[in-house]
C-alpha positions as CSV (number, residue, x, y, z in Angstrom):
1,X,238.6,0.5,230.1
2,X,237.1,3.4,228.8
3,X,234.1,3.9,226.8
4,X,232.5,6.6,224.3
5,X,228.9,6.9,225.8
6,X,227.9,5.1,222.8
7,X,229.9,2.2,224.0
8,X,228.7,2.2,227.0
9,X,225.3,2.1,226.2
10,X,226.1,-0.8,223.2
11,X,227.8,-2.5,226.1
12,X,224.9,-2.5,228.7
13,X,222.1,-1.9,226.5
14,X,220.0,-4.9,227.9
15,X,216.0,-4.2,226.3
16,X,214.9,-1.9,228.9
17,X,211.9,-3.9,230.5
18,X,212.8,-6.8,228.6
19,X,216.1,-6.9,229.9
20,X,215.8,-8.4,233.5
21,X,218.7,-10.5,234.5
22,X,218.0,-13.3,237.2
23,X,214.4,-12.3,238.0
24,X,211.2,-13.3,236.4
25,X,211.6,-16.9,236.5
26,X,207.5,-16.8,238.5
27,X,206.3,-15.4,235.7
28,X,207.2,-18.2,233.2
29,X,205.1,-20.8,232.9
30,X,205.7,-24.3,234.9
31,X,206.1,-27.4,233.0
32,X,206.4,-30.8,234.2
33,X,209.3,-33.1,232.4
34,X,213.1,-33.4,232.4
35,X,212.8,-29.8,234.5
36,X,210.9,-31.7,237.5
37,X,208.2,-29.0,237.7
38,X,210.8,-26.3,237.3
39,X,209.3,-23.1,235.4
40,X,209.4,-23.1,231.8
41,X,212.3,-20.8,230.3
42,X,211.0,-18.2,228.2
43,X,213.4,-17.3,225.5
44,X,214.3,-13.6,224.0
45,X,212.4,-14.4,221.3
46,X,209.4,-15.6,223.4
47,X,209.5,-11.9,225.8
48,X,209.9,-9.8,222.3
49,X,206.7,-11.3,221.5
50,X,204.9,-10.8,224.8
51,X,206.1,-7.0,224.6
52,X,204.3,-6.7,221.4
53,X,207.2,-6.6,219.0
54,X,207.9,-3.3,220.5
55,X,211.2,-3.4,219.9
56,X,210.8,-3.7,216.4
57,X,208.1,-1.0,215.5
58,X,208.9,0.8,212.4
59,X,211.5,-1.1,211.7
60,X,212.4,-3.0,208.4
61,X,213.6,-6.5,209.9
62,X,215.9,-9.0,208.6
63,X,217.0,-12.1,210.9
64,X,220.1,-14.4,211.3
65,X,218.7,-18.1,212.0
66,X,218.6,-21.3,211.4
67,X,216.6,-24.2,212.4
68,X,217.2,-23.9,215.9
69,X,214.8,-20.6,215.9
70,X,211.6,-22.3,217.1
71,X,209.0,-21.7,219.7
72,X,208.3,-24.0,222.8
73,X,205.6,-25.6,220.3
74,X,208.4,-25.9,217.7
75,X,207.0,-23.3,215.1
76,X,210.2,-21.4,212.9
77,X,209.9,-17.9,214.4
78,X,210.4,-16.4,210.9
79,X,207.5,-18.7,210.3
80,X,205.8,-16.9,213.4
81,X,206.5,-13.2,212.2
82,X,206.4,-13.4,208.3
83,X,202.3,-13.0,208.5
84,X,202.3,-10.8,211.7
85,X,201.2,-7.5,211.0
86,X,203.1,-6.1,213.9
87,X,206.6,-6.8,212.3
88,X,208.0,-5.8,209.0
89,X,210.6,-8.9,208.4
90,X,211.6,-8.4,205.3
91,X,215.3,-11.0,205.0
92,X,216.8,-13.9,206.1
93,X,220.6,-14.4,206.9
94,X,221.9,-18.2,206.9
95,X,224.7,-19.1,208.5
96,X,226.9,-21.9,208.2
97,X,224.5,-25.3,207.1
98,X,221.7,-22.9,206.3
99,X,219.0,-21.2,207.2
100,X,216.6,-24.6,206.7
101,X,219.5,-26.5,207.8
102,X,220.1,-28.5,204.5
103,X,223.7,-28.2,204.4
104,X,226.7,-30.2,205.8
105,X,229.7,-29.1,207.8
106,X,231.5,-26.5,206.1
107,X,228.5,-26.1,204.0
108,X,225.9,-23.1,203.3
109,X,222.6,-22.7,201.4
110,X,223.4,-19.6,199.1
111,X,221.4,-17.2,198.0
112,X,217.5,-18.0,197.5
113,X,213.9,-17.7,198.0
114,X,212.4,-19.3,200.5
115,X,209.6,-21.8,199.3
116,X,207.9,-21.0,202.5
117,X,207.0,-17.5,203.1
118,X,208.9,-15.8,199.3
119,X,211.4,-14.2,202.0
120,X,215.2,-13.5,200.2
121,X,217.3,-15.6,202.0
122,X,221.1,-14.4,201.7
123,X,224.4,-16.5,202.9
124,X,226.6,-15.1,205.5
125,X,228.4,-17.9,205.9
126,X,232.1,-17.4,205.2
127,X,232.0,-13.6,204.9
128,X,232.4,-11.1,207.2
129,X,233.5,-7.2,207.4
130,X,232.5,-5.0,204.6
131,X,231.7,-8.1,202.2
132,X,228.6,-9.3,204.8
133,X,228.2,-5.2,205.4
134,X,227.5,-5.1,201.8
135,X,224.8,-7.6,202.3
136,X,222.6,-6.1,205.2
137,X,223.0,-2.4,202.5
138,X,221.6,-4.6,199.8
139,X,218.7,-6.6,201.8
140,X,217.9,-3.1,202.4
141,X,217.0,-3.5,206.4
142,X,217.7,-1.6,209.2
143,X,217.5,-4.0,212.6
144,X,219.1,-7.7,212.2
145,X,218.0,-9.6,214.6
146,X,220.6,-12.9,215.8
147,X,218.8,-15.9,216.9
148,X,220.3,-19.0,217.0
149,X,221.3,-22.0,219.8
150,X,224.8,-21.9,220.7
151,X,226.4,-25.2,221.4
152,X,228.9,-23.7,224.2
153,X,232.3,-24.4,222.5
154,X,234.5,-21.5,221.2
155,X,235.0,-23.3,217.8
156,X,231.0,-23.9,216.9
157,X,230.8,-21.3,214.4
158,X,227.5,-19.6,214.8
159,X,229.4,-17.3,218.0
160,X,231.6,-16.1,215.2
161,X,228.2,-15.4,212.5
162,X,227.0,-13.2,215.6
163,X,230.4,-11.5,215.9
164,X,230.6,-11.0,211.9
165,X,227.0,-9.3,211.6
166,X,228.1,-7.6,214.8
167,X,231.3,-5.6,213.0
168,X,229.2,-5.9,209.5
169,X,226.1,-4.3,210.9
170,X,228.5,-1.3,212.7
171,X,230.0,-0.9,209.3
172,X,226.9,-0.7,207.4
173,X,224.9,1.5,210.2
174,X,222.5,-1.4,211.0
175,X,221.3,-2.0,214.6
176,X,221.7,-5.4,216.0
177,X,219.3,-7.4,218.3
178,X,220.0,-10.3,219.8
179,X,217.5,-12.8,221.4
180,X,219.2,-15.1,223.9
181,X,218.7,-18.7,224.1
182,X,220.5,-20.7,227.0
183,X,223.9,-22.2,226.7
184,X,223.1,-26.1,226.8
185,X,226.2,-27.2,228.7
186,X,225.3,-24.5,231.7
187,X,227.4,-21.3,232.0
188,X,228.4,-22.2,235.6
189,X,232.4,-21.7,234.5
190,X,234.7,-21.0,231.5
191,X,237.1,-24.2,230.9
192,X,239.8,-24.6,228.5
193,X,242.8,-22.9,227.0
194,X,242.1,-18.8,226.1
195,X,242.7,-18.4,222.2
196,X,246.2,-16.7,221.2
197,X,245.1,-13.9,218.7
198,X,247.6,-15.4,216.4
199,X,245.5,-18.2,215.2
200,X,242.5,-16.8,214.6
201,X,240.3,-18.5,212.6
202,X,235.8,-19.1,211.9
203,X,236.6,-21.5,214.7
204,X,237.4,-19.0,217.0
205,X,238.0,-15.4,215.9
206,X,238.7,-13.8,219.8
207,X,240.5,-14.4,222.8
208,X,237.9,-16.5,224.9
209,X,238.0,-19.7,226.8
210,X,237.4,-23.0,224.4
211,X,234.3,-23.6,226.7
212,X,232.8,-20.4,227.3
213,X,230.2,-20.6,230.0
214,X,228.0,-17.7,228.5
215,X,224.9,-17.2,226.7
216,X,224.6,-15.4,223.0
217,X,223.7,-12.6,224.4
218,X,226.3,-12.3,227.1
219,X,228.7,-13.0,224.4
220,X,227.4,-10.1,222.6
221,X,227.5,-7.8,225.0
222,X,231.4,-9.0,225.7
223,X,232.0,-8.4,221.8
224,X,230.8,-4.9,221.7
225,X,232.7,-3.8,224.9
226,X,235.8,-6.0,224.5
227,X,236.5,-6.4,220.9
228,X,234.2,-3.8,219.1
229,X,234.4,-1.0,221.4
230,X,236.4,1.4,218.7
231,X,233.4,1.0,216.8
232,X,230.7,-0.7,218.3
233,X,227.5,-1.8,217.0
234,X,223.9,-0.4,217.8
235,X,223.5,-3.7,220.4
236,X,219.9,-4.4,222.1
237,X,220.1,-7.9,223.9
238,X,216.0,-9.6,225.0
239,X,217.3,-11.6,227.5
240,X,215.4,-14.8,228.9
241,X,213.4,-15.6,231.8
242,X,213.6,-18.7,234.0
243,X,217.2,-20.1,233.2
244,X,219.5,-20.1,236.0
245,X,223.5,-20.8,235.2
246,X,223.4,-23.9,236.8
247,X,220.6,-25.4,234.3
248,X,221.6,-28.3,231.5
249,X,219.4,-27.9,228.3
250,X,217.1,-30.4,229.7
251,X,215.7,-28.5,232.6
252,X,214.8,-25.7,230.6
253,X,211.7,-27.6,229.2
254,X,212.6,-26.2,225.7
255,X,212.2,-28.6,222.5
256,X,215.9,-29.5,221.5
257,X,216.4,-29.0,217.7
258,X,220.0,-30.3,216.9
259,X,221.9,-26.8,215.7
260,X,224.0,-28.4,213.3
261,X,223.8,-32.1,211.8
262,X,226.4,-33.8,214.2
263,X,225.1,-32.1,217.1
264,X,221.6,-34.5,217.4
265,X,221.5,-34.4,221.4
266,X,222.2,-32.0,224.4
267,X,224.3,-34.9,225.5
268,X,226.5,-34.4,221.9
269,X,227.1,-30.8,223.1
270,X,228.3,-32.1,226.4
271,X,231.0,-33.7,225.6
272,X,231.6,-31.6,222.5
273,X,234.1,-28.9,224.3
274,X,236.5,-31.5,224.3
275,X,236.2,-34.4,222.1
276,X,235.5,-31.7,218.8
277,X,239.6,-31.7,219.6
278,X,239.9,-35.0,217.6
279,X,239.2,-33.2,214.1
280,X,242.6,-31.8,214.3
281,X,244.1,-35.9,214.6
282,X,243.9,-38.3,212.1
283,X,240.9,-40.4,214.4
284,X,237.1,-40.5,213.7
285,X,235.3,-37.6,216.1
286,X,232.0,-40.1,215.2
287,X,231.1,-38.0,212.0
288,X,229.4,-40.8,210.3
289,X,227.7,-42.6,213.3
290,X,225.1,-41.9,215.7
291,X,226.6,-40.7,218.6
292,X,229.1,-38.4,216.9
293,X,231.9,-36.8,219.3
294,X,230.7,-39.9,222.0
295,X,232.7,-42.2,219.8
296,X,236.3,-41.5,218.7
297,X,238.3,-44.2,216.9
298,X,240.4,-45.4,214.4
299,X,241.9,-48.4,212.2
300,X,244.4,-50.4,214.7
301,X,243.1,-49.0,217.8
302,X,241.7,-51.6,220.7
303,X,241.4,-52.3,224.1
304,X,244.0,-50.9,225.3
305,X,243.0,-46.9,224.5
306,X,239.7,-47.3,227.1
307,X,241.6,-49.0,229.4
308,X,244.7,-45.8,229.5
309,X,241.8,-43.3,229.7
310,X,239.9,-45.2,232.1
311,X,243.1,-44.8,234.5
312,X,243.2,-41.4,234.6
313,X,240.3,-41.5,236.3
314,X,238.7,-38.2,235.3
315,X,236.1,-36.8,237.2
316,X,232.2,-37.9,236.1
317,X,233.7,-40.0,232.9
318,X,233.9,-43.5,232.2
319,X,235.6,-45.2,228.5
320,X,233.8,-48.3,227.1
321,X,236.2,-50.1,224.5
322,X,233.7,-49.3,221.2
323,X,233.8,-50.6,217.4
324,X,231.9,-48.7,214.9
325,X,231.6,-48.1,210.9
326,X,231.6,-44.3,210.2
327,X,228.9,-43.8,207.2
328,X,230.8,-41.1,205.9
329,X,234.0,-39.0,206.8
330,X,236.9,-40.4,208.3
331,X,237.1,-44.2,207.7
332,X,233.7,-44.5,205.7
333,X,232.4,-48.1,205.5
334,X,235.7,-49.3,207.8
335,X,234.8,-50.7,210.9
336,X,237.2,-48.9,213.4
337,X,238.3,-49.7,217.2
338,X,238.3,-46.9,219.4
339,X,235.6,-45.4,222.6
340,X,232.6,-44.2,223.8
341,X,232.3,-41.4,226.2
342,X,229.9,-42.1,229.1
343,X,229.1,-39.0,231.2
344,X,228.7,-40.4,234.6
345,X,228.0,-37.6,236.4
346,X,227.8,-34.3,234.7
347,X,227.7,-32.5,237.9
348,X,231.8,-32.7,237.7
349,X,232.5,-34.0,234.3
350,X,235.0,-31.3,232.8
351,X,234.9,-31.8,228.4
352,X,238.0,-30.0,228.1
353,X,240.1,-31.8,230.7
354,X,238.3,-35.4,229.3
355,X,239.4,-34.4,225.7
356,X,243.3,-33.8,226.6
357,X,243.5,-36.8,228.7
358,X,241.6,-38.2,225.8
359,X,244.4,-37.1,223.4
360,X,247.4,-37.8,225.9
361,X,246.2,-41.4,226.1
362,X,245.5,-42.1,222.3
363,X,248.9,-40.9,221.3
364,X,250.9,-43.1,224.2
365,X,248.9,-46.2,223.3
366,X,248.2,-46.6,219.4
367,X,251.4,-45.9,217.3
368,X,249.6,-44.9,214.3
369,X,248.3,-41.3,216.1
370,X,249.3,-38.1,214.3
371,X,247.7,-34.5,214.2
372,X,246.3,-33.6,211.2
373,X,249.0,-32.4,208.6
374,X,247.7,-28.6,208.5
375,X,248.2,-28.2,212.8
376,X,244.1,-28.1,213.0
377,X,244.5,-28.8,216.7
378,X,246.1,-25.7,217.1
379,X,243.0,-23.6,215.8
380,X,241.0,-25.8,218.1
381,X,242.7,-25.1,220.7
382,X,244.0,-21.8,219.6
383,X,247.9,-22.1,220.8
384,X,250.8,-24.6,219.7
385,X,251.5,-25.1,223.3
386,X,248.6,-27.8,223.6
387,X,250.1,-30.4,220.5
388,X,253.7,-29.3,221.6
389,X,253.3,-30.4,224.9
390,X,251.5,-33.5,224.5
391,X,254.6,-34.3,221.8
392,X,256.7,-34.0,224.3
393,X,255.4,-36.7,226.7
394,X,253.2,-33.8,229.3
395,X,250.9,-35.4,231.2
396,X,247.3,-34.0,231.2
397,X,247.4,-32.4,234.5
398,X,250.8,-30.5,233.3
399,X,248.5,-29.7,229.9
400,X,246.1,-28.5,231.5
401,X,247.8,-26.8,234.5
402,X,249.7,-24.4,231.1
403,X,246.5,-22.4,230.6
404,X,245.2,-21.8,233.7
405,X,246.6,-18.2,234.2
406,X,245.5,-17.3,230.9
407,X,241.8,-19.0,232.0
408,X,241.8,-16.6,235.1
409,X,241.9,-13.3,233.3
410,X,239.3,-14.5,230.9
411,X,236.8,-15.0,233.8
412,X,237.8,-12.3,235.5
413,X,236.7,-10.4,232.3
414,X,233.7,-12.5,231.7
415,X,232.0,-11.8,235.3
416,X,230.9,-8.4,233.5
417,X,228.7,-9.5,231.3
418,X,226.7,-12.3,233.1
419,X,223.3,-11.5,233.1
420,X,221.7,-14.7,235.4
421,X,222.3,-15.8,238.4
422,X,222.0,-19.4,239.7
């Protein structure tokens, strides 16, 4: 593909110093923990602070983030650079639940000040184009930075914020700087069915894998050149330090701070890829209980559910036969039969795989099963082929075995923007 030299720099235009790929793991800072003495990772945010805020000099600053933009001692960075002298931040950008994170699914905090440091704080959630273009014009900055913790799965939305202030901030002549955080869930491999442009939604706007494998910045830096190369933003990425592909959330010795309110654990966004699939059906995902997306249920079901998806034997997964009482969505205050997911061994668990078989299973042993009347599923999964097939009595290998072409090319594609090794 070719690129104006403007997209070639947007599309490579890792932070100069800043912007070392695998190295400089020895020069963050060991920990003890869940990482086993394995160096601390330093995030984009953490290295644009050690270089000084150079990247920001002169500049009038607004930042997309939510509550997920902490430090390793769990300070709000905005909280961090509203009082520093060496940054002009002068807006906030909150995405979907908000920038404090008040809000619920499909929820956003609108337009206010924020108690804490007086800083406007406008909504982005929901708009995109020239409406969130308008937006950046009126806050009146010229750098946005993006700093928020992915979850890993092409339908959490805040990949699709960073792509709408991507094409906003091109539109509106803004420059764009995003500070990468790691995916939770690894980004060892891309799983899952590619999206069919066709159903495009906030759930997934672009043609990538349902579990991505890729950082924020990565994901940026496949935007620009990809998707955005006819008109590509002014795109810096600070990567991190210290974070190897290979690494689950809990060797990283960051503090986990749930990105959205039924996302509570790094164990939540391991199973996530797959079970979020159960919004588009008419079971509980676990909305409601503690261990949302773990537990997946409904009226009628028993026994015999955990016993079908315990025979398929996927790899790393085991079903226990659960009950639960969802506190609010689906089934509120109805105690409902169903499972819990137990990953076994996430060495070799695959969430997309465990989520079909999950589905296959449901529908061939509870009779009351049905897809959500608006075809959700297929915005989840971003083809028809996925409900049509399991309609149809496909096993989940022959499910699964439909998208793998389609999976190839994406990675193919994806190996040029990886920035760590490991």
């Amino acid at each position: 593909m070719s690129l104006s030299r403007r997209g070639v720099l947007a599309a490579g235009g890792a932070l100069g110093a800043l912007a070392a790929g695998t190295g400089g793991a020895a020069a963050a800072a060991s920990v003890r923990g869940p990482g086993h003495g394995r160096t601390r990772v330093r995030t984009g945010f953490d290295r644009l602070v050690a270089d000084g805020y150079r990247l920001l000099r002169g500049r009038k600053v607004g930042i997309v983030t939510n509550p997920t933009g902490v430090t390793a001692d769990v300070r709000h960075i905005v909280d961090v650079m509203h009082p520093d002298s060496r940054v002009n931040l002068t807006a906030v950008f909150g995405p979907e639940h908000g920038f404090r994170g008040t809000a619920q699914a499909g929820g956003s905090e609108g337009r206010y000040d924020d108690p804490a440091t007086g800083l406007p704080v406008y909504d982005t959630y929901l708009k995109s184009r020239q409406e969130l273009a308008d937006i950046f014009t009126a806050s009146g900055v010229d750098t946005v930075l993006f700093d928020i913790q992915d979850a890993g799965a092409r339908f959490y939305t805040y990949i699709w914020t960073l792509y709408d202030c991507m094409e906003a901030a091109a539109l509106a002549g803004k420059r764009l700087v995003v500070l990468d955080r790691p995916n939770p869930v690894t980004g060892r491999a891309a799983l899952g069915p590619v999206l069919d442009p066709a159903f495009a939604t906030f759930v997934g706007r672009r043609e990538i894998a349902q579990a991505h494998g890729m950082t924020v910045a990565e994901l940026a830096l496949f935007f620009n050149a990809e998707f955005l190369h006819e008109n590509p933003v002014r795109l810096e990425v600070v990567t991190m330090s210290g974070w190897r592909r290979s690494d689950f959330f809990d060797a990283t010795g960051l503090p986990w701070v749930p990105p959205s309110p039924n996302m509570p654990t790094p164990e939540t966004a391991l199973v996530y890829p797959g079970t979020c699939l159960f919004e588009g059906t008419n079971l509980s995902e676990g909305r409601g209980t503690t261990r949302p997306f773990e537990l997946l249920g409904a009226e009628g079901i028993d026994h015999r559910w955990a016993a079908a998806a315990n025979a398929l034997r996927l790899p790393g997964v085991a079903f226990r036969e659960a009950y639960f009482a969802p506190t609010f969505s689906k089934f509120e205050g109805k105690t409902v039969g169903g499972v819990q997911v137990h990953v076994q061994d996430r060495e070799v668990f695959d969430p997309v795989r465990t989520g079909i078989g999950l589905l296959v299973t449901a529908k061939r042993t509870w009779s009351g099963f049905a897809w959500r009347p608006d075809n959700w599923i297929d915005k989840l999964t971003g083809n028809t082929r996925v409900r049509t097939m399991i309609d149809a009595g496909a096993d989940t290998d022959a499910v699964v075995a439909a998208w793998q072409a389609d999976l190839t090319a994406f990675r193919a594609k994806r190996r040029r923007y990886l920035r760590y090794g490991g």
